[in-house]
N, C-alpha and C positions, 0 to 999 in steps of 0.2 A: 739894836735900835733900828727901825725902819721909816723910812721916807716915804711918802706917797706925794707924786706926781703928777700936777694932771694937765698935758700937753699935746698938741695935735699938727702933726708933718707930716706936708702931702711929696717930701722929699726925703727917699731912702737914706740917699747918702747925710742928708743933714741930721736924719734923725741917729745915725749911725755916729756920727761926730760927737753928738750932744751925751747919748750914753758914753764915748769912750771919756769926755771932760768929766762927769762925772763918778766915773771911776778913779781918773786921777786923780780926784778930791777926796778920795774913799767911798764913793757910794758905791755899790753894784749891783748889777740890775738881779733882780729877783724874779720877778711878772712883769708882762706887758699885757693891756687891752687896749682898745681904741681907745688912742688918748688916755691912759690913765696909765702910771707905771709905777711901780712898787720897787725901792731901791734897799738894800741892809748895809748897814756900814760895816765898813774894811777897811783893810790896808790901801791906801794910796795907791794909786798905777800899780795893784796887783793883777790887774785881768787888764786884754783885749778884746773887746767886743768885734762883733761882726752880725748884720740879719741878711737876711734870704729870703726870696720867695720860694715856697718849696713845691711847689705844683708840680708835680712828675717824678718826683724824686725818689729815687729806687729803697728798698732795705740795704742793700752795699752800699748807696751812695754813705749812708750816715752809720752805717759800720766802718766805711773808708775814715768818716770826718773823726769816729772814735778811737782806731787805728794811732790818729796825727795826735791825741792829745786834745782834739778840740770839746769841750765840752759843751752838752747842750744845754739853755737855762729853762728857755721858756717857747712857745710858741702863741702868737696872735692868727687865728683865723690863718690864712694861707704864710703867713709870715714866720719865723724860723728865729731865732735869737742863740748868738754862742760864743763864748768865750774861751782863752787859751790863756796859761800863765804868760804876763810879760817877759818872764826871766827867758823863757823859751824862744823869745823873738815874735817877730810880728809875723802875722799871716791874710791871706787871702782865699775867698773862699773861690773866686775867680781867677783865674795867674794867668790866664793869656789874654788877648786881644780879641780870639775869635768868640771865646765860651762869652766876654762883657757885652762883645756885640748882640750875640743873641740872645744873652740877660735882657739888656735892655727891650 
C-alpha cells in the first residue's frame, strides 16, 4: 500500500525529521518531488533516513556511502535521500563540526 503526500519545507532538517516520524509509524519514503512524497508501508522504525544536498558529489563519495550500508532511495532536483537499517544504528552523513559548517 502507498501513501502519497503532499508537503513543502524550506527546512532540511525538519523535513528530515518528519520522514524519519514516519517511518516509525511504518511509512517509508519511496519518492520525493517538490512538495510531494510517495511513502510504502513497512515495518515501523525499520529505516533511518537522512537527505543531502549533493552538488559536488564525487562517484566514490556514493560508493563510499554504499560501502557503510547506506542505501540510496530517491533524489529531488539537487537533493539526495537515504536510508540505513535501524538495527544497524544510527548514522550521519556529516560526523564532524567542520564538514556541517561548510554544509551549511
Amino acid at each position: 500500500m502507498n501513501k502519497r503526500v503532499y508537503r513543502f519545507f524550506i527546512d532540511y532538517e525538519k523535513e528530515e525529521q518528519w520522514i524519519n516520524d514516519m517511518a516509525a509509524q511504518g511509512w517509508h519514503l519511496k519518492k520525493a518531488l517538490i512538495g510531494y512524497f510517495i511513502f510504502e508501508q513497512g515495518q515501523p522504525g525499520e529505516y533511518i533516513y537522512r537527505n543531502e544536498l549533493i552538488l559536488g558529489k564525487s562517484k566514490d563519495y556514493f560508493e563510499f556511502l554504499t560501502s557503510m550500508h547506506i542505501e540510496y532511495v530517491t533524489k529531488n532536483g539537487a537533493w539526495a535521500y537515504y536510508r540505513k537499517k535501524a538495527v544497524e544504528g544510527s548514522f550521519e552523513l556529516l560526523s564532524d563540526n567542520h564538514s556541517k559548517l561548510n554544509y551549511i
